[in-house]
C-alpha positions in Angstrom: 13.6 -19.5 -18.9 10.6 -21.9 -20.2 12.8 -24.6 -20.3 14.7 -24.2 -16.6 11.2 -23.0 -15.3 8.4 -24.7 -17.0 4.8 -23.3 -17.0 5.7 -21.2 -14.0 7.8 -18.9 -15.4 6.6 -15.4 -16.6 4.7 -14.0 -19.8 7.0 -12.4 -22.5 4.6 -9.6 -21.7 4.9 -9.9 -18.2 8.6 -9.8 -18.3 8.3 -6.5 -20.2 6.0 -5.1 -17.8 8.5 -5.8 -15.0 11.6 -4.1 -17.2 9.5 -0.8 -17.5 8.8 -1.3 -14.0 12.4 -1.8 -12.8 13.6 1.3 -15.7 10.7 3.7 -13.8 12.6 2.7 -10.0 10.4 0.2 -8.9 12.1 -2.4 -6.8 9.9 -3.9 -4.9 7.8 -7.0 -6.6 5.3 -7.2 -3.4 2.5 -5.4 -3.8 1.6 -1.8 -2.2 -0.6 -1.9 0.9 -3.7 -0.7 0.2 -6.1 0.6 3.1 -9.5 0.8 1.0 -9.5 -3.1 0.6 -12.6 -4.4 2.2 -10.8 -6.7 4.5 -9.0 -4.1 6.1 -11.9 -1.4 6.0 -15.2 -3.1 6.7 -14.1 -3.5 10.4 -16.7 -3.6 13.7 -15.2 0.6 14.4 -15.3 1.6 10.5 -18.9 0.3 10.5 -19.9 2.0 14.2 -18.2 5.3 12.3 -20.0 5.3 9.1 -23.4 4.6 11.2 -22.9 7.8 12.9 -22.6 9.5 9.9 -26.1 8.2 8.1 -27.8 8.6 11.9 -26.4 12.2 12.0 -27.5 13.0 8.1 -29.8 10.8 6.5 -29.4 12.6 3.1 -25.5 12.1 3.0 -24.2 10.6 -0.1 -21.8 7.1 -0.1 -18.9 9.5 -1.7 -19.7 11.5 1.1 -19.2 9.0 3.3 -16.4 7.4 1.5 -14.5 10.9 1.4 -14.8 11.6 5.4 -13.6 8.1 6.6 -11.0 7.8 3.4 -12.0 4.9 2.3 -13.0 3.3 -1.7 -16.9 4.5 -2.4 -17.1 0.4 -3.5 -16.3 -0.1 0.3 -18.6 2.5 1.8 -21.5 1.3 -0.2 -21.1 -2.0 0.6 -21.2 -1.0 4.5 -24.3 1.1 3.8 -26.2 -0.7 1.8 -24.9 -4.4 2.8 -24.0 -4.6 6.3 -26.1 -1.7 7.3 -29.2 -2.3 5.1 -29.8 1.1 4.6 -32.1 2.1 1.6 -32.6 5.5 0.4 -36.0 6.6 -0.3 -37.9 9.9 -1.1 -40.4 11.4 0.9 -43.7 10.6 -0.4 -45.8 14.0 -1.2 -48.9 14.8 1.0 -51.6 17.4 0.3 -51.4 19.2 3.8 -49.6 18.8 7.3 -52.1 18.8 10.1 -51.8 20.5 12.6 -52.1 18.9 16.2 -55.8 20.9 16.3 -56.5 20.2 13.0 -55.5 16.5 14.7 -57.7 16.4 17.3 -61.1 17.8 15.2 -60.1 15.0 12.6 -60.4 12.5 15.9 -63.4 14.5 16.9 -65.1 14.3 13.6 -64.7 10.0 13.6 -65.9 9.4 17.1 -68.8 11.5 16.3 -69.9 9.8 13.3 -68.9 6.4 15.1 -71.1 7.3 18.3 -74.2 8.3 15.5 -73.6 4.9 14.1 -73.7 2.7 17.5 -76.5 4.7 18.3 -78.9 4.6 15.3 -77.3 1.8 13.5 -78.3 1.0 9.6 -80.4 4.0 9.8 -77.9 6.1 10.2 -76.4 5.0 7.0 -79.3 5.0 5.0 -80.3 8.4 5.9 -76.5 9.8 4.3 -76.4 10.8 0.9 -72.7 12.1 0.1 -71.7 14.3 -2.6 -68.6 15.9 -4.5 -67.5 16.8 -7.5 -64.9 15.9 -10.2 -63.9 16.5 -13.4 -63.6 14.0 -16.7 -61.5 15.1 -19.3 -62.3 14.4 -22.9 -58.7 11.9 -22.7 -58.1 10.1 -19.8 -54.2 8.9 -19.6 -54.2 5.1 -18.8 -52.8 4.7 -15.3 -49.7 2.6 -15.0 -50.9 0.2 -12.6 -54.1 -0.7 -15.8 -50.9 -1.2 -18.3 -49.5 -4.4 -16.2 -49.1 -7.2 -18.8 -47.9 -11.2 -17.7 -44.3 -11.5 -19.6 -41.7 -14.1 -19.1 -38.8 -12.9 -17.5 -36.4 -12.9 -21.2 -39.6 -10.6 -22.6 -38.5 -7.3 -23.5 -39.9 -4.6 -20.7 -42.8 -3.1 -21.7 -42.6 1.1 -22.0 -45.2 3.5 -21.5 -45.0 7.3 -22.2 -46.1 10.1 -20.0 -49.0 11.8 -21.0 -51.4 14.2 -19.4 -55.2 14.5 -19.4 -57.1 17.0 -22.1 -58.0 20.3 -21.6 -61.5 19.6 -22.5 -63.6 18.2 -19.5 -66.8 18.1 -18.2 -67.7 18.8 -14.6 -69.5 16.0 -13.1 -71.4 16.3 -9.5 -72.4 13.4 -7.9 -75.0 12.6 -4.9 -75.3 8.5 -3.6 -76.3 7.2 -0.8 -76.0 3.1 0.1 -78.2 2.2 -2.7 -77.1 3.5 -5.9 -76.8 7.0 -7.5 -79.4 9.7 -6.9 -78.4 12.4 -9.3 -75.6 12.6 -11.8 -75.4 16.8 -12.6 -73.0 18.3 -15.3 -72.2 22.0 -15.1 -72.9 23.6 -18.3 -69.8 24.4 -20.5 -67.4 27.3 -19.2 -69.6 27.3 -15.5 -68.0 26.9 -12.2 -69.1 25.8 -8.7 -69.6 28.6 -6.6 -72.0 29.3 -3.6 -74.9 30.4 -5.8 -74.5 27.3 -8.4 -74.1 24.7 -5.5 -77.2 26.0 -3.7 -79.4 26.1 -6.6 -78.2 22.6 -7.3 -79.2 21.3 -3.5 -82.4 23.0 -4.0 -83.7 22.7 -7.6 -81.7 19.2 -8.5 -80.8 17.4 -5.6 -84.1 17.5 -3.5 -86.2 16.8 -6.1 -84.2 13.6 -7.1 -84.7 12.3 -3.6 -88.4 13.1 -3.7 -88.2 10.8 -6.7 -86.0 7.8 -6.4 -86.2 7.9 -2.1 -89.7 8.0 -1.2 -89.9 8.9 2.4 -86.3 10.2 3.0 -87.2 13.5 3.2 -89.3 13.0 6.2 -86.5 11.4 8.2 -84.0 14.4 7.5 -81.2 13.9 5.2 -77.7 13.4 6.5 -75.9 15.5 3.4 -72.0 14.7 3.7 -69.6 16.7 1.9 -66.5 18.3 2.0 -65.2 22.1 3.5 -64.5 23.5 0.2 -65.5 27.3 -0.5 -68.2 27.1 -1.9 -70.2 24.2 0.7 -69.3 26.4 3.6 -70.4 29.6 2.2 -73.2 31.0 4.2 -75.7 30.9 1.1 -75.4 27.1 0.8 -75.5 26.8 4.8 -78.7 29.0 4.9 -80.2 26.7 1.7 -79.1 23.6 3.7 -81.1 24.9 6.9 -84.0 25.4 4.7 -84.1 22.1 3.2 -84.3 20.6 6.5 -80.9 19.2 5.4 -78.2 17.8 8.5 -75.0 18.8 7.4 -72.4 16.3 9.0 -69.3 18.0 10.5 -66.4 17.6 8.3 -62.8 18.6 9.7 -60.6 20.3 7.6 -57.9 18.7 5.0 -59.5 15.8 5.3 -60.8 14.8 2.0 -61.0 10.6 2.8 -63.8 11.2 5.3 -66.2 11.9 2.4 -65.4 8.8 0.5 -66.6 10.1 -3.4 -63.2 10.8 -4.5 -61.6 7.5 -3.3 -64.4 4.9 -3.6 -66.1 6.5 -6.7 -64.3 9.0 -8.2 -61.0 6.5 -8.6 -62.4 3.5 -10.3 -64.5 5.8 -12.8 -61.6 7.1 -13.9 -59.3 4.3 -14.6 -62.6 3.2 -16.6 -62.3 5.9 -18.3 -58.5 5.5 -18.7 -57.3 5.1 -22.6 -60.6 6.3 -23.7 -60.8 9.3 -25.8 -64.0 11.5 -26.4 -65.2 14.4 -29.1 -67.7 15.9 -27.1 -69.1 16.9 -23.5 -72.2 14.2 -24.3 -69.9 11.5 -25.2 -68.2 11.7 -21.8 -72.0 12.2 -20.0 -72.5 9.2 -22.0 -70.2 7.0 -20.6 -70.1 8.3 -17.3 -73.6 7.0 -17.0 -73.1 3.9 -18.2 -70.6 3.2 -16.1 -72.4 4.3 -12.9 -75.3 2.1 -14.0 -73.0 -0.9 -14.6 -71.5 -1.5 -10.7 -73.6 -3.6 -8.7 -75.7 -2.7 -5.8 -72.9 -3.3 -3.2 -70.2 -0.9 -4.6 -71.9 2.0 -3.2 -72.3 0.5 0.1 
């Protein structure tokens, strides 16, 4: 057969794939039609249908897909993903769904402070002194965005492990304004904020560290700015606020980026304070405070 054929003729193993075929009842040496081919799936209908389907469930899965049109999954993904340019993606997690109220006080609360602002100007902002509180743990895990390194593209992939922050940590309460830090408070070991704690703070800690470092702020009335947790709202720290002579600026609920401690403040102190690890509470006062005394005048305005 080489020799009357030449190069086209078949294999030997060819030929003895085509002699078990033939022994098995094959007859036929065309090949079977297959409808899962792309060329005979991916057509303007099959792409209309499979549309449907993602518009009608967008959490359906390509075998899914592939199963109720009977079609290959390879040909299903590739009208999902390709022709389609559909991506899956996850939901991304939010502390607390507003309500349409809780909506409108949110609005509320902005135009107010905005309608302060046009009206009293830099003033306005010089008289606010915002506060909140956070906790430092002892070990701070290095955030994932800090571990970015420059590699070439053949450089093995850098890996980081999952770890969690320590037990141990100190509670840090913090009061700035537009200038710089006015006090820096830590609650004692094993203490928590409540009412009582906060409202001693405001009056024994807080006023007289503007007395000190603000000379004449307490004449113009403060503009304290904080958020709705339990214990600011209790009706002991309102009552202590009213005596101070304190303003209290409204402060809709869930809405934690309106007092701006935990993402202007609170955030970059602690990817300072990622990788480092600490043996005891003045360790972590320690460099808490030198960090705050570090940023420049303009990061706290």
């Amino acid at each position: 057969m080489k020799v009357q054929y030449g190069d086209t003729c078949l294999s030997l193993h060819q030929v003895y794939e085509w002699t078990r075929k033939f022994m098995n009842g094959i007859r036929s040496v065309t090949d079977s039609p297959r409808p899962g081919q792309a060329h005979q799936v991916v057509t303007p209908e099959t792409i209309a249908a499979v549309e449907t389907i993602v518009m009608e469930n967008r959490r359906v899965t390509v075998n899914e897909v592939a199963a109720h049109l009977d079609m290959s999954n390879g040909s299903a993904y590739h009208i999902v993903h390709d022709v389609l340019q559909f991506h899956k993606l996850s939901a991304r997690w939010v502390p607390r769904q507003l309500t349409a109220e809780l909506k409108e006080r949110r609005v509320d609360a902005c135009q107010e402070l905005l309608k302060r602002f046009e009206a009293e100007g830099q003033g306005f902002l010089g008289r606010t002194v915002t506060g909140d509180e956070t906790r430092v743990h002892y070990h701070q895990p290095e955030t994932k965005n800090a571990s970015k390194e420059w590699r070439h593209t053949s450089s093995p992939k850098p890996k980081k492990f999952r770890t969690k922050p320590s037990a141990e940590n100190v509670v840090l309460t913090l009061f700035w304004d537009e200038r710089r830090v006015i006090l820096e408070h830590y609650m004692p070991r094993w203490n928590t904020v409540t009412s009582a704690t906060y409202a001693e703070l405001l009056k024994n800690h807080l006023r007289p560290a503007i007395k000190s470092k603000r000379r004449g702020r307490l004449s113009t009335r403060v503009l304290l700015q904080h958020d709705n947790a339990r214990p600011y709202t209790a009706r002991l720290t309102v009552t202590t606020i009213q005596d101070l002579s304190f303003e209290c600026l409204s402060h809709p609920p869930y809405s934690p980026d309106l007092v701006p401690s935990d993402f202007h403040v609170f955030g970059p102190l602690k990817e300072a304070m990622g990788g480092k690890s600490f043996r005891s509470d003045e360790e972590v006062q320690q460099a808490v405070h030198e960090w705050l005394r570090s940023q420049p005048k303009d990061f706290f305005f």
